[in-house]
DONU-790811 format. One record per residue (C-alpha): y, x, z; residue in one letter. Coordinates in steps of 0.2 Angstrom, whole numbers, plus 2048, in hexadecimal, padded with zeros to 3 digits. Layout:
+-----+-----+-----+------+
!   Y !   X !   Z ! resn !
+-----+-----+-----+------+
!   Y !   X !   Z !    a !
...
+-----+-----+-----+------+
//
This chain:
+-----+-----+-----+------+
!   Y !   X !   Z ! resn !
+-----+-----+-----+------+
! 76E ! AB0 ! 519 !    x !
! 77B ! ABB ! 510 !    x !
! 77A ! AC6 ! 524 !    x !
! 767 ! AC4 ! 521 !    x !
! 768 ! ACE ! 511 !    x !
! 775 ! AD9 ! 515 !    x !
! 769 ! ADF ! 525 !    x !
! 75C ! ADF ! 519 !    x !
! 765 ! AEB ! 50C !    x !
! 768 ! AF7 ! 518 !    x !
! 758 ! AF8 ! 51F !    x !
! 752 ! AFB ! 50D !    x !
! 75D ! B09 ! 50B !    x !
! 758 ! B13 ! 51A !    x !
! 745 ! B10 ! 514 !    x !
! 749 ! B16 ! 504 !    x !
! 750 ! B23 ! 50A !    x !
! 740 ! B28 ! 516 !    x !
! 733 ! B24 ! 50A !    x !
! 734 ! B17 ! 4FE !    x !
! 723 ! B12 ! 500 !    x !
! 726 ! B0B ! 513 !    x !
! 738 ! B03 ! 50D !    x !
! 72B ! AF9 ! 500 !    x !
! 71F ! AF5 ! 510 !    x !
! 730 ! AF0 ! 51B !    x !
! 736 ! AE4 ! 50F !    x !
! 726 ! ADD ! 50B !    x !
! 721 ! AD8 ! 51C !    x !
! 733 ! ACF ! 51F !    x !
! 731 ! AC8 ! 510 !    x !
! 722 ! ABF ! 518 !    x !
! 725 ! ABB ! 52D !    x !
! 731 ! AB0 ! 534 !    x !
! 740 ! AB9 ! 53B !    x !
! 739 ! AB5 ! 54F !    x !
! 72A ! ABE ! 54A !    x !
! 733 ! ACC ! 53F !    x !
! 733 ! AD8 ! 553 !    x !
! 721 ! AD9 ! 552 !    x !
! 720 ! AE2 ! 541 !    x !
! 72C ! AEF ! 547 !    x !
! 71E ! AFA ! 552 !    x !
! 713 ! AFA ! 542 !    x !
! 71D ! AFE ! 535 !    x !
! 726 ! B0E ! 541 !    x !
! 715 ! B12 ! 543 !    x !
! 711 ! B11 ! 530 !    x !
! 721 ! B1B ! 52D !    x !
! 71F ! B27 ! 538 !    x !
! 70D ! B2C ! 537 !    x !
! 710 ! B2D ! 523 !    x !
! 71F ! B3B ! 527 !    x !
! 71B ! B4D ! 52A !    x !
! 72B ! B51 ! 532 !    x !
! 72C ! B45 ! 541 !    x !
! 719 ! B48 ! 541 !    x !
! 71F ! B5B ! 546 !    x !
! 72D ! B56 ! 551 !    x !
! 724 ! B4A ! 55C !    x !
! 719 ! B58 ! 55D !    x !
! 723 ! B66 ! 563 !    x !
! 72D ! B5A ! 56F !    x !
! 71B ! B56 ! 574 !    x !
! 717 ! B67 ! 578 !    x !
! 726 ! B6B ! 581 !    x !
! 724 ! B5D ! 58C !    x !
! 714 ! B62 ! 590 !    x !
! 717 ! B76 ! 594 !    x !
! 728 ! B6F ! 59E !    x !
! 719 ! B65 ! 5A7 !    x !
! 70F ! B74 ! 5AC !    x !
! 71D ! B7F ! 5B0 !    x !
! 724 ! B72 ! 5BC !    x !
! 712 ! B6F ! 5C3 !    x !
! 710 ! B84 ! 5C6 !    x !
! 71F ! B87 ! 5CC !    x !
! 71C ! B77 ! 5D8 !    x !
! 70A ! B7F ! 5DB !    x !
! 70F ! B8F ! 5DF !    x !
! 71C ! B89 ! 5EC !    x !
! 70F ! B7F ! 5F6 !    x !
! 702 ! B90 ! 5F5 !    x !
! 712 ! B9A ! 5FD !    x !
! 718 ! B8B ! 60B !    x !
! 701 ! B8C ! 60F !    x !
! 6FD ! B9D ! 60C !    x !
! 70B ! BA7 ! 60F !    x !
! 713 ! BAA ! 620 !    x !
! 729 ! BB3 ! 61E !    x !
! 731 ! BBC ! 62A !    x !
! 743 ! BC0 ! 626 !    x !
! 74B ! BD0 ! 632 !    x !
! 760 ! BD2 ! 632 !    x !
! 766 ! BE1 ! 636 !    x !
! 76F ! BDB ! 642 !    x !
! 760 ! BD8 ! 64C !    x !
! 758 ! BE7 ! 655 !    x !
! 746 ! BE4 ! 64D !    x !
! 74F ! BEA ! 63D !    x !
! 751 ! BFA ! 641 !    x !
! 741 ! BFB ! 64E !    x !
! 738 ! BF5 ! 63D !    x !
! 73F ! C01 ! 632 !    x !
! 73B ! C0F ! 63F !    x !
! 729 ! C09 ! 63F !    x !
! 726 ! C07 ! 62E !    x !
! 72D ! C1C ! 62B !    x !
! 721 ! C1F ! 639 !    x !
! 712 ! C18 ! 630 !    x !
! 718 ! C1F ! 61E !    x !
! 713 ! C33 ! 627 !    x !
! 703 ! C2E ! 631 !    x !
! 6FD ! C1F ! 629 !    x !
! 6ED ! C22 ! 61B !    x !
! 6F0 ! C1B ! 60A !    x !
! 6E5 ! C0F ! 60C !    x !
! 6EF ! C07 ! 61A !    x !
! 700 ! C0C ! 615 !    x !
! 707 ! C0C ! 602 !    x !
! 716 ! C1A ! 605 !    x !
! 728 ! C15 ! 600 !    x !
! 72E ! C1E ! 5F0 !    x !
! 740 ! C14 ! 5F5 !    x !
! 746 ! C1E ! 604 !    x !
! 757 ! C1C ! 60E !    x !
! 75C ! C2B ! 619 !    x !
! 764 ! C28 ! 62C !    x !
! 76A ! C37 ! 634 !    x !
! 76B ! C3A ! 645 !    x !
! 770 ! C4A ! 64D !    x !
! 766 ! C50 ! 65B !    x !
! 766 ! C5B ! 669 !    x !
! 760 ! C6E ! 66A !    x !
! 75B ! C75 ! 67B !    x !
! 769 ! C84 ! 67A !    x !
! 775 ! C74 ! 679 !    x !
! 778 ! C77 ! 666 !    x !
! 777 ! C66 ! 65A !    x !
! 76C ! C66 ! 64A !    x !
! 76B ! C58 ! 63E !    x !
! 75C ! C48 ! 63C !    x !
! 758 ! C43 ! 62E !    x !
! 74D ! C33 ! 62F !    x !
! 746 ! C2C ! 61D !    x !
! 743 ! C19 ! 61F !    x !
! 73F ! C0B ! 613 !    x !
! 74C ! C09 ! 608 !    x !
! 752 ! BFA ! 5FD !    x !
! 744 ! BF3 ! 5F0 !    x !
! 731 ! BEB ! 5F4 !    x !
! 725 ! BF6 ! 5FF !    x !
! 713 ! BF3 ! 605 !    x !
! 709 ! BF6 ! 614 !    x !
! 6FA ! BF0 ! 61D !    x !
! 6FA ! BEB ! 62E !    x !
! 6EA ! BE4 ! 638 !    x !
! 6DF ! BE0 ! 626 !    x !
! 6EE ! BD7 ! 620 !    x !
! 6FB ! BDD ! 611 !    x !
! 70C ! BDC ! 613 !    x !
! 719 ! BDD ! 606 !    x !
! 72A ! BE4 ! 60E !    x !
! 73B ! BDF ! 606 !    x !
! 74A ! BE7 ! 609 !    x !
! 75A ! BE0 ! 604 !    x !
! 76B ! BE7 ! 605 !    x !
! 77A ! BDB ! 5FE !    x !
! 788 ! BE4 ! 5F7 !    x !
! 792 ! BD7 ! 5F4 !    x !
! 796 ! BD1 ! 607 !    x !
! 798 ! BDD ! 617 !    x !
! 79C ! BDE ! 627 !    x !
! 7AF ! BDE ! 626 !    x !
! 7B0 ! BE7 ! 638 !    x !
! 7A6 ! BF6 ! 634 !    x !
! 7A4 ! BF4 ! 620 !    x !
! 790 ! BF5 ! 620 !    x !
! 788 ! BE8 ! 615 !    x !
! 77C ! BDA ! 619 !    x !
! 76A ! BE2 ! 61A !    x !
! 759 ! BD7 ! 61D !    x !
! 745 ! BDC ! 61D !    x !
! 73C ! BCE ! 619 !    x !
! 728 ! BCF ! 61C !    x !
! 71C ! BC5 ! 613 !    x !
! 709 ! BC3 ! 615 !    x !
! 6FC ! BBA ! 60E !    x !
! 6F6 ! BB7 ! 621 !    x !
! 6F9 ! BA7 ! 62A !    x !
! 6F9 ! BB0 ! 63C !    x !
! 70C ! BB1 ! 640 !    x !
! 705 ! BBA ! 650 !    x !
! 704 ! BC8 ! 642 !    x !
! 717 ! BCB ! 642 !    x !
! 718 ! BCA ! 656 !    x !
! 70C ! BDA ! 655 !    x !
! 713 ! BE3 ! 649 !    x !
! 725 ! BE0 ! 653 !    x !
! 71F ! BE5 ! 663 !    x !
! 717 ! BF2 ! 65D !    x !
! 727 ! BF9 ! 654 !    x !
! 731 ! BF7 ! 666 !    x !
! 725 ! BFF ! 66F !    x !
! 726 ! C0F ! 664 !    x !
! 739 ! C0E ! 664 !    x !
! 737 ! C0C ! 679 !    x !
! 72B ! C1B ! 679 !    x !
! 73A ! C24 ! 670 !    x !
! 744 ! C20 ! 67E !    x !
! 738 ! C24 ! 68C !    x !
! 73E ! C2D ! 699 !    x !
! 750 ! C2A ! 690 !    x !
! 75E ! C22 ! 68F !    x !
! 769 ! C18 ! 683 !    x !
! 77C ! C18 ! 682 !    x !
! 784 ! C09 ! 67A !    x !
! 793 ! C07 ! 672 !    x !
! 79E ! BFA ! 669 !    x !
! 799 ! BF6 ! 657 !    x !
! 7A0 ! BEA ! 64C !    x !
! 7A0 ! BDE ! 65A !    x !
! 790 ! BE1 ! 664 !    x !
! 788 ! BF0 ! 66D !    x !
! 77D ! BFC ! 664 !    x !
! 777 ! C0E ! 668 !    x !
! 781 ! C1D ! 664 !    x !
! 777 ! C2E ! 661 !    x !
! 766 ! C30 ! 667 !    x !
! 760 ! C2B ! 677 !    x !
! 764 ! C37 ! 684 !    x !
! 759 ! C3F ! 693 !    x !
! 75B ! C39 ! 6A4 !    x !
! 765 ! C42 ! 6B2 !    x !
! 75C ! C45 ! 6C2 !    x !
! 767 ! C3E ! 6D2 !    x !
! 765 ! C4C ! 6DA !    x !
! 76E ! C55 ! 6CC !    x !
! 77F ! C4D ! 6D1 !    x !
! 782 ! C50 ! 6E3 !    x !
! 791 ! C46 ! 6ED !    x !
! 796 ! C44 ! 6FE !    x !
! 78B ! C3F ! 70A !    x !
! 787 ! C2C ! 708 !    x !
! 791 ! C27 ! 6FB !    x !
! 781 ! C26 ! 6EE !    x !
! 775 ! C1F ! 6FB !    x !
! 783 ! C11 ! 6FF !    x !
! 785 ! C0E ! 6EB !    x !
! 771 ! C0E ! 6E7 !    x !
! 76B ! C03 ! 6F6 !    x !
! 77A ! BF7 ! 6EF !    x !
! 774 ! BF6 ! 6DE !    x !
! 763 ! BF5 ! 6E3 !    x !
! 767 ! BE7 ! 6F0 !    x !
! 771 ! BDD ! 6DE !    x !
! 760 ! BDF ! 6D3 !    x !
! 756 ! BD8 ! 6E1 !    x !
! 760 ! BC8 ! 6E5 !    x !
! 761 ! BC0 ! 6D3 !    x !
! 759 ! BB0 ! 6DB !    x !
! 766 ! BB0 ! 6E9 !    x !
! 774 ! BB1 ! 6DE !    x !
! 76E ! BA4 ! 6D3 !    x !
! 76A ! B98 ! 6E6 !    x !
! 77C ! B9C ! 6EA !    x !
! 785 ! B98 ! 6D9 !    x !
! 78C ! BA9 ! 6DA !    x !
! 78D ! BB3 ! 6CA !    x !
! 781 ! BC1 ! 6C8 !    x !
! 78A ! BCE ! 6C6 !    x !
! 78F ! BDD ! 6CC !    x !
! 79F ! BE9 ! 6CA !    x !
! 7A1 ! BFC ! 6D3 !    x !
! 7B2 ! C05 ! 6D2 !    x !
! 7B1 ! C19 ! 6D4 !    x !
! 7C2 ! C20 ! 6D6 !    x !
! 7C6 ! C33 ! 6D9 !    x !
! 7CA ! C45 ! 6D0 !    x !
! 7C5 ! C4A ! 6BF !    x !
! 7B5 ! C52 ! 6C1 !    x !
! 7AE ! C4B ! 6D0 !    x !
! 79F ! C43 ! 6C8 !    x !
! 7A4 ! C32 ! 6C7 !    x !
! 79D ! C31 ! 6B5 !    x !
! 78E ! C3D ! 6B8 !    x !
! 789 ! C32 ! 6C6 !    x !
! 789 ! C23 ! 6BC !    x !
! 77E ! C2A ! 6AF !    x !
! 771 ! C2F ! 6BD !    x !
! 771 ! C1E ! 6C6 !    x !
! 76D ! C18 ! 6B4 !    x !
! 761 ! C25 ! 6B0 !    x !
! 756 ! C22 ! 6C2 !    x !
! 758 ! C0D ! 6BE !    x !
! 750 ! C0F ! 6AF !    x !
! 762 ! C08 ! 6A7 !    x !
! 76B ! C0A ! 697 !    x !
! 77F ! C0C ! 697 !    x !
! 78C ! C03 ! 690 !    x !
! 79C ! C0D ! 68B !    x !
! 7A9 ! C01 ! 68A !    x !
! 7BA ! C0B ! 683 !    x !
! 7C8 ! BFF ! 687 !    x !
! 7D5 ! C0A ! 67B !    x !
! 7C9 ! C07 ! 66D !    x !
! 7D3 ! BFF ! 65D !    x !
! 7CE ! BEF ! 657 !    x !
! 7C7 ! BE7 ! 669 !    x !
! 7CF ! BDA ! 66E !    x !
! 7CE ! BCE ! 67B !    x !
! 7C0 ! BC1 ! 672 !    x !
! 7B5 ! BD1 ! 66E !    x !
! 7B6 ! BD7 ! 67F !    x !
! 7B1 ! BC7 ! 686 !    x !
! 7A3 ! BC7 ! 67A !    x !
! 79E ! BD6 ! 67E !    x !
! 79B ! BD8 ! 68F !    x !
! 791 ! BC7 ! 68D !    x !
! 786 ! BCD ! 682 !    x !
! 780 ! BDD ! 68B !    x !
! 771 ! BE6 ! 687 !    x !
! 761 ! BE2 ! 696 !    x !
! 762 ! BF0 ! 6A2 !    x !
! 772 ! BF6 ! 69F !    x !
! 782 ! BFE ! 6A9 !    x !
! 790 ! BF8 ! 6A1 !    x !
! 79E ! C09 ! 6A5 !    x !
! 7B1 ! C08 ! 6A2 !    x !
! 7B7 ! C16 ! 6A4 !    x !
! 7CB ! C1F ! 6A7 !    x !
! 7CF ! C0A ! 6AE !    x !
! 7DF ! C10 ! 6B3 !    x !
! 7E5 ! C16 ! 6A3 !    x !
! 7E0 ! C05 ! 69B !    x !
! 7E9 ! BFB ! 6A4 !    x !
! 7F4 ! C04 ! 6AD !    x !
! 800 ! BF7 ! 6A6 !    x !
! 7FC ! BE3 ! 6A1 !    x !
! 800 ! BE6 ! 68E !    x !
! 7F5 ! BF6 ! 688 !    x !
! 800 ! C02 ! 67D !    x !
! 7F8 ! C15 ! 676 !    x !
! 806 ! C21 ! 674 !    x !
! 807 ! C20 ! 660 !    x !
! 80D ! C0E ! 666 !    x !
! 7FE ! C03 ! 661 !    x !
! 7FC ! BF5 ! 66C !    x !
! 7EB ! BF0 ! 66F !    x !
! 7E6 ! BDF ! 66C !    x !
! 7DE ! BDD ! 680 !    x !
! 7E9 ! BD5 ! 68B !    x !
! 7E6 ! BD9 ! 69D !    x !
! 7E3 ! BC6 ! 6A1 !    x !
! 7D6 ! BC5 ! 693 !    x !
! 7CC ! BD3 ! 69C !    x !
! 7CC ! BCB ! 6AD !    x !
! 7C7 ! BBD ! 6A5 !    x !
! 7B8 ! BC7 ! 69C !    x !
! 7B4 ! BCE ! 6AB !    x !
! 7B1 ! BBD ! 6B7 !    x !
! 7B8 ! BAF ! 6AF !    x !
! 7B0 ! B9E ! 6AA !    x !
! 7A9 ! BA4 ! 69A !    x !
! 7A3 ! BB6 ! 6A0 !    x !
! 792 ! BBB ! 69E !    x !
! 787 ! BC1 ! 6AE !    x !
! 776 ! BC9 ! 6B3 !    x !
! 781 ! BDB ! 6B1 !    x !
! 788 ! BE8 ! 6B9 !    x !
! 799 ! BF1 ! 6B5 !    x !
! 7A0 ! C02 ! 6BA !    x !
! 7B2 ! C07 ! 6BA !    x !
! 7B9 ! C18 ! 6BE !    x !
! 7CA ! C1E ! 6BF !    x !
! 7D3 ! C2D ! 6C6 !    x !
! 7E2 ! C22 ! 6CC !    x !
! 7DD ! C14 ! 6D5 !    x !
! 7EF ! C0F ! 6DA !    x !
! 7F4 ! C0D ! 6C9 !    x !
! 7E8 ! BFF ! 6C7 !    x !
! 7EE ! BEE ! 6C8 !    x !
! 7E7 ! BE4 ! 6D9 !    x !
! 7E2 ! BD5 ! 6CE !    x !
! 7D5 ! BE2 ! 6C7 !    x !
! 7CC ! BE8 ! 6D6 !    x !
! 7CD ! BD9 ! 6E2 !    x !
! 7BA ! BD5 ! 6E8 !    x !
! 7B1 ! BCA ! 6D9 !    x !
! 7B7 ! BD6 ! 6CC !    x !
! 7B4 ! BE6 ! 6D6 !    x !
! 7A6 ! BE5 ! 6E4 !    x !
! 7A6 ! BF7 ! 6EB !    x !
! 7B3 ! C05 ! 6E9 !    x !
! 7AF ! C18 ! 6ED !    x !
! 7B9 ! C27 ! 6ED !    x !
! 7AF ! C37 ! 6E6 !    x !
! 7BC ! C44 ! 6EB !    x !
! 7BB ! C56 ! 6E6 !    x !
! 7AC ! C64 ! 6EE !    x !
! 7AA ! C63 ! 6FF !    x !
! 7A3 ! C74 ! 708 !    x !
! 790 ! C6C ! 709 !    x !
! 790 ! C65 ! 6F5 !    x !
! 795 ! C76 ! 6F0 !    x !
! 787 ! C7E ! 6FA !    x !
! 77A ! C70 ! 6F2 !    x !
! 780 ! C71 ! 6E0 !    x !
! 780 ! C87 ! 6E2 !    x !
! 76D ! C86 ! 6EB !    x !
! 76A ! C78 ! 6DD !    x !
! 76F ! C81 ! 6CE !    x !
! 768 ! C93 ! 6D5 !    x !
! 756 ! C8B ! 6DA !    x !
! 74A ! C97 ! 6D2 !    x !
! 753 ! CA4 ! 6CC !    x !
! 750 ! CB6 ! 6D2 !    x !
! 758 ! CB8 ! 6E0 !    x !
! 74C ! CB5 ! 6F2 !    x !
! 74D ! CA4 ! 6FA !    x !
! 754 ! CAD ! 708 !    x !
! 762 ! CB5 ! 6FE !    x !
! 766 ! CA6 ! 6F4 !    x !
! 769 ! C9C ! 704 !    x !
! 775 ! CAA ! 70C !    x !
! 781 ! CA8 ! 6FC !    x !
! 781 ! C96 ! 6FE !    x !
! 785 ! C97 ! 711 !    x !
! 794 ! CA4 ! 70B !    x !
! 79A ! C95 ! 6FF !    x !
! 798 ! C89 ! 70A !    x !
! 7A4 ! C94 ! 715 !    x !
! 7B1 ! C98 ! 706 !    x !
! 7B4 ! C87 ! 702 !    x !
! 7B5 ! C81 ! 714 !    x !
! 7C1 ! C90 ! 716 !    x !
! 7CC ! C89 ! 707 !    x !
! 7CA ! C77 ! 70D !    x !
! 7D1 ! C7A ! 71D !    x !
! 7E1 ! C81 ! 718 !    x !
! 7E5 ! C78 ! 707 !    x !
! 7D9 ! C68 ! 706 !    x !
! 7CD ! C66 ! 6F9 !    x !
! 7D0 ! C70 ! 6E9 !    x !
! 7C2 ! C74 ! 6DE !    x !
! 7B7 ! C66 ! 6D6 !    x !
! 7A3 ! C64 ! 6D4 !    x !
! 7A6 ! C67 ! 6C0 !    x !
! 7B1 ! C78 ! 6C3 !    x !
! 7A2 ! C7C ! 6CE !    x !
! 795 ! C78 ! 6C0 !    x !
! 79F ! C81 ! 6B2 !    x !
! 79F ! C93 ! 6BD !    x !
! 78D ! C90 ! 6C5 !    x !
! 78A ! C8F ! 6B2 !    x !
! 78F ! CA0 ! 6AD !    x !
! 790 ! CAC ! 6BC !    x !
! 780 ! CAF ! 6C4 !    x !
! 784 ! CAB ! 6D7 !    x !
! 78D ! CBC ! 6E0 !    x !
! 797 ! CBA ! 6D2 !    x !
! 799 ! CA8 ! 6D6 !    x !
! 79D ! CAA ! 6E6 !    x !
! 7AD ! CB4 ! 6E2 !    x !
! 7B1 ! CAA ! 6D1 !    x !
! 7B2 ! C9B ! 6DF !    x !
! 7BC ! CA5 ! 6EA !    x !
! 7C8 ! CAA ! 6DD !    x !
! 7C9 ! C98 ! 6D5 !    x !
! 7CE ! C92 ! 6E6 !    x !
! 7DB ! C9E ! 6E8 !    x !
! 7E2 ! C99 ! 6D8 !    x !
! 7E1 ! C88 ! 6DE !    x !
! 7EC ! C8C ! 6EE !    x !
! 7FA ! C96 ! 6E4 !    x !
! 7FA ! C86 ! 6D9 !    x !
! 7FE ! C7B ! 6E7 !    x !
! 80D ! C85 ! 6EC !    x !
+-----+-----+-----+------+
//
C-alpha cells in the first residue's frame, strides 16, 4: 500500500501541475476501480486532459499538419517521377561520342535558317574556330557559334525539345585537359524513333560537309578524331608514277575490299599493309592521299614520335580505326630505325618495337584495315617489320623518269595559251632533257622539284629551269 500511495502522490503532482481540475478527476477515478481495471481509465482521462489543454491542442496540431504536407510532398514528388518514367523519353550525348558534335553542328544550323516558331535561338553561345582554306592558298579564321552550356529549346517533327548542355569543371580528361561535356534531349514524345531522326539527320549534314572530301584523323586523348576541316580530294591522274606501279597497287586494294568473305572462310585476318619506299619527293605520300580520295576513304596519320603514345595506346588505336579509313605511317625508317625509339633531345619514347609488331598483327590486333608505311630507307628497316603478314606489297617510287616528266609538264600546261601543238613539242624537248641527263648520271630530279618550277615558270622557262636544275644536280654528284 505505502508503493500504492507513493504512485499515487506523484501522479497527483504531475496533475496539479497540468491542471488541477484533471489531478482531481485522476484521483477520483482510482479512488473508485480496482487496480486490474485502473489501465482502462487511462485513454479517457489523457483524453480528458488533453482535449481541456490548448497547448497540446496546438502541437498535435502542427505535428498534424506537417505530417500531412510531408505526405503530399512525398506523393508529388512520387507523382511527378512516374509522369517523367511514362511521358517523358532522355537521351544523354557525351562528347566523346560523335553525335556530340554532329548534334551541336546541327542545332547552329537550325538556329540561322530555322523560323521562330520551330527553333527558340540560343542566347548561350560557345565559339569553335576552325581555319579554313582560301583559293590563293592563304588561311582565314571560322568561327562557328554553337549551343553553349545552360537549357535551349527546339522543335523538331511537332515535338518540343529541351536541350541541356553540361560541361563538369570539376573532372577532365587528364590526356588532353578538356572537361567532361553531355547534351541531354528531353521530349514530352514517347517515339524514341524521334532521337534516331534527328541523329541521322545531324550526320547526314555533317557528311554533306564532307562530300567530295576527305578527312584526316589524328591521335587525340587516346582515340582518332579529325584535325582541320575536311579537305578536297586529289584526282589520280594528278600524281603520275611509273608505269604500272598505281595500276598494280589499286587492282590490289580493290582485289582486298572485295574478298571480306574469303578472308573471314579462310581464318585469315583481314587486313591489309602496303610499304612505299623511295626518294623524298617521289609522291609516295601524294599518292596515298589520291588512292584515299578516288576510294572515297578517310586517312589516319599515325606519327610514331608523337610524346605520350605508347605501346597500350597504339594497340588501341589501330583497333579502333575509323570505317573507311587508310591508316599512314609515315618516315617508318626513322621510327624504328632502332628497337628502343629515342628523339635527339634524349626522350625515350614509350613504344617498344615488339609492342608495335604486336599492334600491327598480334592476337589482340584489330582488323577490317588497311595501313600504309613509307620510308626513304628501306634497308634501315628491321626485317621482322616487312616480312609478308605485316607488309603485303612493297614499291619503289624512284625519282622522274623522262615520260613522268613529260605527263606532269603536258598536265600542269593543259589549257594555257600556248597551241596544243606547241605545248606538246616542249614536252617532247623535256622528255629529251631528262633522258639526256638520265643516261649519263641516273635519275636526279624528283616529281616535286618538278611541280615547284612547273609552278612558277611558264613552260620555255621550264624547259631551261630543268635543264639547269639538272646540271646542278650532275656537278653535285662529282
Amino acid at each position: 500500500m505505502a508503493n500504492s500511495n507513493s504512485v499515487l502522490n506523484l501522479g497527483d503532482g504531475v496533475m496539479n501541475s497540468l491542471n488541477p481540475s484533471s489531478s482531481a478527476t485522476l484521483v477520483e477515478h482510482v479512488g473508485q476501480h480496482p487496480h486490474k481495471e485502473s489501465f482502462k481509465i487511462v485513454p479517457n482521462v489523457l483524453e480528458d486532459i488533453l482535449g481541456s489543454n490548448p497547448y497540446f491542442s496546438a502541437g498535435f496540431g502542427l505535428m498534424g499538419v506537417g505530417v500531412g504536407l510531408a505526405v503530399l510532398r512525398r506523393s508529388v514528388s512520387f507523382l511527378a517521377h512516374i509522369a517523367r518514367r511514362r511521358m517523358l523519353v532522355t537521351l544523354e550525348i557525351p562528347n566523346k561520342d560523335k553525335a556530340f558534335h554532329w548534334f551541336l553542328a546541327w542545332q547552329a544550323k537550325q538556329d540561322k535558317i530555322s523560323s521562330a516558331s520551330r527553333f527558340i535561338p540560343s542566347h548561350e553561345l560557345s565559339v569553335e574556330t576552325a581555319y579554313q582554306q582560301r583559293p590563293n592558298g592563304s588561311s582565314e579564321a571560322v568561327f562557328n557559334l554553337v549551343a553553349g552550356p545552360g537549357i535551349h529549346w527546339l522543335k523538331y517533327r511537332g515535338a518540343w525539345m529541351q536541350v541541356r548542355r553540361e560541361r563538369e569543371t570539376k573532372t577532365m580528361s587528364m590526356a588532353v585537359g578538356v572537361p567532361w561535356e553531355t547534351v541531354t534531349l528531353t521530349t514530352l514524345s514517347r517515339d524514341r524513333n524521334l532521337f534516331s531522326s534527328l541523329l541521322n539527320e545531324a550526320r547526314q549534314l555533317a557528311l554533306r560537309d564532307q562530300e567530295g572530301k576527305i578527312v584526316i584523323h589524328t591521335p587525340w586523348a587516346g582515340s582518332w578524331k579529325p584535325f582541320g576541316k575536311p579537305r578536297s580530294k586529289r584526282s589520280l591522274n594528278s600524281v603520275i608514277l611509273e608505269s604500272g606501279i598505281a595500276d598494280r597497287i589499286i587492282l590490289d586494294i580493290k582485289a582486298f575490299l572485295q574478298r571480306r568473305q574469303w578472308y573471314a572462310d579462310r581464318g585469315i585476318p583481314y587486313r591489309r599493309g602496303y610499304l612505299l619506299h623511295g626518294p623524298p619527293g617521289s609522291g609516295k605520300s601524294s599518292f596515298i592521299q589520291a588512292l584515299a580520295g578516288s576510294l572515297s576513304y578517310d586517312i589516319c596519320i599515325l606519327n610514331l614520335s608523337e610524346r605520350g603514345l605508347g605501346d597500350d595506346k597504339i594497340n588501341h588505336l589501330l583497333s579502333n580505326v575509323p570505317e573507311n579509313s587508310i591508316i599512314l605511317i609515315e618516315d617508318i625508317d626513322a621510327a624504328f630505325n632502332k628497337r628502343v625509339q629515342v628523339t635527339e633531345d634524349g626522350y625515350q619514347s614509350s613504344i617498344t618495337f615488339s609492342g608495335f609488331l604486336n599492334a600491327l598483327d598480334g592476337v589482340a590486333s584489330g582488323e577490317e584495315r588497311i595501313v600504309f608505311m613509307t620510308t626513304n630507307h628501306i634497308e634501315a628497316l628491321d626485317p621482322a617489320l616487312i616480312r609478308p603478314g605485316r607488309v603485303d606489297m612493297i614499291e619503289y617510287l624512284n625519282d622522274a623518269n623522262p615520260s613522268q616528266a613529260k605527263q606532269l609538264f603536258l598536265h600542269f600546261y593543259e589549257g594555257t595559251e600556248d597551241g596544243k601543238n606547241n605545248l606538246l613539242e616542249a614536252g617532247e624537248n623535256l622528255e629529251s632533257i631528262v633522258r639526256r641527263h638520265m643516261d649519263d648520271h641516273g635519275r636526279r630530279i624528283s616529281m616535286a622539284a618538278l611541280q615547284g618550277i612547273f609552278i612558277r615558270y611558264d613552260p620555255l622557262d621550264a624547259l631551261r629551269i630543268c635543264d639547269e636544275t639538272l646540271m646542278k644536280a650532275k656537278g653535285t654528284q662529282k
